[in-house]
C-alpha positions in Angstrom: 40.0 -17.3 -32.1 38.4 -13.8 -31.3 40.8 -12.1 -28.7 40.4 -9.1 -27.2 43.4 -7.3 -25.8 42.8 -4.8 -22.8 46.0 -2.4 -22.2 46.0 0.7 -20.3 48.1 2.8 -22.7 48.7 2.3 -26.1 50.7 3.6 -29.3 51.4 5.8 -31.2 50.8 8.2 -27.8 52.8 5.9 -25.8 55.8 3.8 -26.4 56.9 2.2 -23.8 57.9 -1.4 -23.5 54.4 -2.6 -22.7 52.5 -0.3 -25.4 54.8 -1.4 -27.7 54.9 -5.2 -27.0 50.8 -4.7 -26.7 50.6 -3.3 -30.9 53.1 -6.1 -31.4 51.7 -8.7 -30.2 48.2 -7.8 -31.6 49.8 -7.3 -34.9 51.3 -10.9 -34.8 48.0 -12.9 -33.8 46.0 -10.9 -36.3 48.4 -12.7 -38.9 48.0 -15.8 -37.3 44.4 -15.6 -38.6 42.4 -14.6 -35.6 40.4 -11.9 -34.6 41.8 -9.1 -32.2 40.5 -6.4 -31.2 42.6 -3.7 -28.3 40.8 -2.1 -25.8 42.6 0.9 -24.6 42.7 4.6 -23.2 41.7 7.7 -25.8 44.7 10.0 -26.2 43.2 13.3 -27.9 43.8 13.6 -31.6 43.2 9.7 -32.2 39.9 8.0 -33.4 37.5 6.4 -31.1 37.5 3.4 -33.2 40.6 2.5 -35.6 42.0 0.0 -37.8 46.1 -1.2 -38.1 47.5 -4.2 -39.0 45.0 -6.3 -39.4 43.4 -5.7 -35.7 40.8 -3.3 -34.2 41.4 -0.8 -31.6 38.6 0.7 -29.5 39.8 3.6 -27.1 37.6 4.3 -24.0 37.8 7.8 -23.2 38.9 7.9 -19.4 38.4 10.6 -16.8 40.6 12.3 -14.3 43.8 10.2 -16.3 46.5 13.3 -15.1 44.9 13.6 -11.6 47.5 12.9 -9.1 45.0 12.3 -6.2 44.3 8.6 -5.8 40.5 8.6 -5.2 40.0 10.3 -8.8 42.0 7.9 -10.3 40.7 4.9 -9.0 37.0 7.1 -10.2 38.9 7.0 -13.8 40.0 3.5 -13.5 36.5 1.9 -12.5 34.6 3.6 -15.3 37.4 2.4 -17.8 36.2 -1.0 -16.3 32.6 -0.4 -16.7 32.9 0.6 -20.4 35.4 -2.1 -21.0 33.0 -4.6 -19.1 30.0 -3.3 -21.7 32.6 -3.4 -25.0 33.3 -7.1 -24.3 29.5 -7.8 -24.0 29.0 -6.3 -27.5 32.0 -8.1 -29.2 31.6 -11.5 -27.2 35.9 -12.7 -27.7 36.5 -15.9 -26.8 39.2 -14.6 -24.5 40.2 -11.6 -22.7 44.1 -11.0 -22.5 45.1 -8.2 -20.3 48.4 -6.5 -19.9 49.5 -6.0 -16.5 48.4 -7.4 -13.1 47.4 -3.5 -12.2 44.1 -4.6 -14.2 43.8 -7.3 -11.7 40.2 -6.3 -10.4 39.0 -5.7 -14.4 39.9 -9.7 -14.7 37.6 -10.5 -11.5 34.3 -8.6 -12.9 34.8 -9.7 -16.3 34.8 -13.9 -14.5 32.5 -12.6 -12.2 30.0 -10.5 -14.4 30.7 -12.1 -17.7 32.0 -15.5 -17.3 34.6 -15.0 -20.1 38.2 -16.9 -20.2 40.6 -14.4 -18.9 44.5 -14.4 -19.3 46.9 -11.9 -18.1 50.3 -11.3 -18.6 52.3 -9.6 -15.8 55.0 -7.1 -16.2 58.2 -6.6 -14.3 56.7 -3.8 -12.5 53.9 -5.7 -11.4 55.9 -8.4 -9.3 58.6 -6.5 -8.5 57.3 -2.9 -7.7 55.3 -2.3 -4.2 52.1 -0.4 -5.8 48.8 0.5 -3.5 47.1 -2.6 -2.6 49.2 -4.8 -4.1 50.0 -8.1 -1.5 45.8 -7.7 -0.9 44.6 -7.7 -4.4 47.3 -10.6 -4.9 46.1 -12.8 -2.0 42.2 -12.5 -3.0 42.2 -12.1 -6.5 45.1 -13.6 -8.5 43.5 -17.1 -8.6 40.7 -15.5 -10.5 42.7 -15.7 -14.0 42.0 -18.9 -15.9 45.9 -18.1 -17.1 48.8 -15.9 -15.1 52.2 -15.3 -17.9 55.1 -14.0 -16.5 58.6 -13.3 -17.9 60.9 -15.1 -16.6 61.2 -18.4 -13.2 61.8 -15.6 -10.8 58.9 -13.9 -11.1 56.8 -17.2 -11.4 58.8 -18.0 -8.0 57.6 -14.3 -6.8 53.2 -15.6 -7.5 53.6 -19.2 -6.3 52.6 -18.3 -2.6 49.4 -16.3 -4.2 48.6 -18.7 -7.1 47.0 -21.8 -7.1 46.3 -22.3 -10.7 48.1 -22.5 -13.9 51.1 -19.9 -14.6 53.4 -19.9 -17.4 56.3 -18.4 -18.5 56.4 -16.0 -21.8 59.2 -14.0 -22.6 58.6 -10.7 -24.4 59.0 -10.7 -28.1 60.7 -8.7 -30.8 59.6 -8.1 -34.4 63.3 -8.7 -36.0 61.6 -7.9 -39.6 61.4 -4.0 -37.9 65.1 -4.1 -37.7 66.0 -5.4 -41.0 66.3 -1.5 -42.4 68.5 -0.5 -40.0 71.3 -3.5 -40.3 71.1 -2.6 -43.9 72.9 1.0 -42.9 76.6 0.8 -41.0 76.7 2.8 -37.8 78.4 5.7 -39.5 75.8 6.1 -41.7 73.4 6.6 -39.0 75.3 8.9 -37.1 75.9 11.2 -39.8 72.1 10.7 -40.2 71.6 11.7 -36.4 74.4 14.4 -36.8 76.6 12.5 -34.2 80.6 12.5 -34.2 82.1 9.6 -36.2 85.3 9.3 -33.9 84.4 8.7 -30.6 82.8 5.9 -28.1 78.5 6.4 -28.1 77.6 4.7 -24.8 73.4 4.8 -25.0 71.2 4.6 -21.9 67.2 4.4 -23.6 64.3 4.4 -20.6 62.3 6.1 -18.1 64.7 8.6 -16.3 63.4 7.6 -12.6 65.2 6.3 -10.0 64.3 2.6 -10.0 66.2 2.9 -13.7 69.1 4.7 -12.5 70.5 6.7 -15.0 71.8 8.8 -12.0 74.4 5.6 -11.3 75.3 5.6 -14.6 76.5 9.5 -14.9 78.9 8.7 -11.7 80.3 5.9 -13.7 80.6 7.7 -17.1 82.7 10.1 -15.0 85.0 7.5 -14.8 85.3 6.0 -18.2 85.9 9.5 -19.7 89.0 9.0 -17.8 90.4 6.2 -19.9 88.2 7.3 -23.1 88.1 10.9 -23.4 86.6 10.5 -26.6 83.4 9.4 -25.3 79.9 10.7 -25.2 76.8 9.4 -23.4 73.3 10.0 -25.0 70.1 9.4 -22.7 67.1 8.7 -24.3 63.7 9.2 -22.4 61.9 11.8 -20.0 61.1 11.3 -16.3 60.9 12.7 -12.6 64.8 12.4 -12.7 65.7 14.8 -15.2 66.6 18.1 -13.3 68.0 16.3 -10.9 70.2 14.5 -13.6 71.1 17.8 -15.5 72.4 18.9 -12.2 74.7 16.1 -11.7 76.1 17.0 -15.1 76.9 20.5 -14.0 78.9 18.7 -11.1 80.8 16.3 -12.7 81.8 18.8 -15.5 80.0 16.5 -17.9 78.0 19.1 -20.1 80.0 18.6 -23.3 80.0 14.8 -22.8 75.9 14.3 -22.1 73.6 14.5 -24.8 69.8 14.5 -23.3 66.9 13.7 -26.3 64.3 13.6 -24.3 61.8 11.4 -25.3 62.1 10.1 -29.4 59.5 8.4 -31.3 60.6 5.3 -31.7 61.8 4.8 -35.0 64.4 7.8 -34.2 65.5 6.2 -30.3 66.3 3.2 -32.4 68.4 4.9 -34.8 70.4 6.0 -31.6 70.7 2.4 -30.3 71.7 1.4 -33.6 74.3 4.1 -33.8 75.6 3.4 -30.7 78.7 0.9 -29.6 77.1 0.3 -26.1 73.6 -0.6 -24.4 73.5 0.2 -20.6 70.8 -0.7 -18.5 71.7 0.1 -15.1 68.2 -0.6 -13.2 67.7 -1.3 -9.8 64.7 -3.4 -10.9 63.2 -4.8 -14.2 61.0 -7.4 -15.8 62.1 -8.2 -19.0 63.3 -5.2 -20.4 62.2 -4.4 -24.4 65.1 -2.3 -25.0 67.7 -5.6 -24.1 65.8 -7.1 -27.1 66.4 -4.2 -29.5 69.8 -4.1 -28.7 70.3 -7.8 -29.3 68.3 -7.0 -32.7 70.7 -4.2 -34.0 73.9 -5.6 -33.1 74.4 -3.3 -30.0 76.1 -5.1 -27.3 74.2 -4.5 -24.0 75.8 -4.1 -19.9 72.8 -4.6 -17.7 72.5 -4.4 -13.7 71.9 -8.4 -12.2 68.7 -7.4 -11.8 65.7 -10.6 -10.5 65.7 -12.9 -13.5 68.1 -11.8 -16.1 70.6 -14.7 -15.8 67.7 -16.1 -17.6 68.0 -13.9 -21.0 71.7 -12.8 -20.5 74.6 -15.0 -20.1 77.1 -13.2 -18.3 80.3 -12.6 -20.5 78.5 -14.6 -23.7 75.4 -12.6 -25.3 75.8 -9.5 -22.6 77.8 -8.4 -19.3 76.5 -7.9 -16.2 77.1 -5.5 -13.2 76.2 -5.8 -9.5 73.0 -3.8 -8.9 74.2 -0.2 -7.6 78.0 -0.7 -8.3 79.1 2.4 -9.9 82.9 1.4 -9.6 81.6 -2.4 -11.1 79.8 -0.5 -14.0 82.7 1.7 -14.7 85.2 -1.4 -15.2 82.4 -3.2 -17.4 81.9 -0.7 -19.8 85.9 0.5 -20.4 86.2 -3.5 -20.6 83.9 -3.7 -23.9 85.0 -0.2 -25.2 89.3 -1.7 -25.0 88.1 -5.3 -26.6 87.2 -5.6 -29.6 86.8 -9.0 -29.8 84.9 -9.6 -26.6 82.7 -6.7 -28.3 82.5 -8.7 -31.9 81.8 -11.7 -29.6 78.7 -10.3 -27.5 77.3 -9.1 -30.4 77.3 -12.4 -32.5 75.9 -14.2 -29.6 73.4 -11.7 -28.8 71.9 -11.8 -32.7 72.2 -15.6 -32.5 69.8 -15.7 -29.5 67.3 -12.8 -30.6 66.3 -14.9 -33.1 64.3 -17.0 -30.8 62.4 -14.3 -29.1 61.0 -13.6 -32.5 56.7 -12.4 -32.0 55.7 -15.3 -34.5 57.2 -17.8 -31.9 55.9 -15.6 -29.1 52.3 -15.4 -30.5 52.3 -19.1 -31.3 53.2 -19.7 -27.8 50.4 -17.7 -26.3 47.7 -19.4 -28.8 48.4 -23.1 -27.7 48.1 -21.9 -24.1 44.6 -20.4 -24.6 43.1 -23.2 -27.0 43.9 -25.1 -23.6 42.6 -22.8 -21.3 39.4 -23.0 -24.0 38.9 -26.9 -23.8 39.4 -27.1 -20.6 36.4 -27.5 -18.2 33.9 -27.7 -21.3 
């Protein structure tokens, strides 16, 4: 099957949870034998045209991408869809598969002009977040799609008033072989690799620092676990809007010498920290399916995670994870001193969490996806 993939943003520049589950899942359908090529943004420095594992990446150079005024950027986004729309006439795929329901209107030209199949999988943010336009281009357009994936029933719950046609659920995926190196080092040897202290309590907070995440929340808390494990230290991992603000907090709470700030870490190094740490927290407002929950899982870092829509469907309170009430700093506090006093219900999360990864696996994932579009293909011919 020749598949091309359209995502907005994509590695090595970005590394986010939908660039990177965009490489992977290229990478695993080129091994599945068929032809993919990525359609993508240009980020200076990288090649117009380039070859990785197996697939073909073509990156559209597109204009006014760091304006902040919304006329120029809807400018940039419609000639990203006009050279995108001419690409896919040149390379005539079998099917388009397009990350994110922001690329809704690119899925209605390419029915509407080219008369291609057209999948696309939604992300978290794309249900759950209340972007411009978003309830009209959902009422008039989200039927165009031959094929609508979402993460989890709750989101598929979320579409149902807007979508008539087919919509399936696809969990994100994890390439476990990526974490084989770092189960092979304990997580003293990576600390002393990362130049961390050996004796203490690493609670690790990876992701955007904006509010809808809030790492803010999880300061407050921290502030209260130092109190029963002085010997603790909190490393957050990532840049955003938030991070003034959240150095400020610091200074309040008299945290300075407990907080370590990376900023953001190519990702080979943030997982080094994840796999260094004794504790995952997630404390979002709102998510998808977070990425980051998966990595955890993969290198045997139990995760805490806010009960955020949908994640009673990937984590079983008090079995592969724990979860806290959305915005419950005193509920986050008492989770997190609960796993750092427990050893066993520590060994225990972590057992289960490994067990269950497994099964999220990109082979499985990108198997998945290909009996859904040979489907979608047959159908109607």
């Amino acid at each position: 099957m020749k598949i091309a993939i359209v995502s907005n943003r994509f590695p090595p520049r970005w590394i986010g949870g939908t660039e990177i589950a965009t490489k992977c899942l290229a990478s695993s359908l080129s091994l599945l034998r068929n032809s993919v090529i990525v359609i993508t943004s240009w980020d200076s420095g990288l090649p117009l045209v380039d070859k990785e594992n197996g697939f073909i990446v073509i990156r559209i150079k597109r204009p006014f991408v760091k304006k902040f005024d919304p006329f120029l950027s809807m400018i940039g986004n419609l000639i990203f869809y006009l050279k995108t729309l001419i690409i896919l006439k040149r390379i005539k795929p079998d099917i388009v598969h397009i990350q994110s329901l922001t690329n809704l209107l690119l899925c209605v030209l390419i029915k509407k002009i080219l008369k291609l199949k057209c999948g696309i999988w939604a992300r978290g943010s794309d249900i759950y977040s209340n972007w411009p336009l978003k309830r009209f281009f959902f009422k008039f357009f989200l039927n165009f799609p031959d094929l609508l994936l979402v993460f989890s029933r709750d989101m598929l719950n979320k579409v149902k008033e807007y979508r008539r046609k087919q919509t399936i659920i696809l969990p994100n995926g994890i390439n476990l072989y990526e974490f084989s190196y770092l189960l092979k080092k304990t997580k003293e040897e990576i600390r002393e690799e990362l130049n961390l202290p050996q004796h203490v309590n690493i609670i690790v907070y990876i992701g955007r620092l904006e509010y809808v995440k809030a790492p803010h929340l999880l300061l407050f808390a921290f502030k209260k676990v130092i109190k029963h494990f002085p010997e603790s230290l909190l490393i957050i991992v990532g840049s955003g809007k938030l991070y003034h603000k959240l150095i400020n907090i610091c200074k309040k709470l008299k945290l300075d010498n407990k907080v370590l700030f990376t900023g953001p870490l190519p990702r080979e190094k943030a997982l080094l920290f994840l796999r260094a740490s004794d504790l995952l927290v997630l404390p979002s407002f709102s998510e998808g399916f977070p990425l980051v929950i998966l990595e955890a899982m993969a290198a045997q870092t139990p995760v805490i995670v806010s009960d955020f829509e949908g994640v009673t469907e990937y984590i079983r309170d008090g079995i592969d994870g724990l979860l806290v009430k959305r915005g419950d700093i005193k509920d986050l506090s008492r989770k997190v001193i609960a796993v750092l006093s427990d050893k066993k219900l520590r060994k225990q999360l972590i057992y289960n969490a490994y067990k269950k990864v497994k099964k999220y696996d990109w082979k499985r994932i990108a198997l998945e996806l290909l009996k859904h579009y040979s489907n979608c293909l047959t159908r109607n011919q």
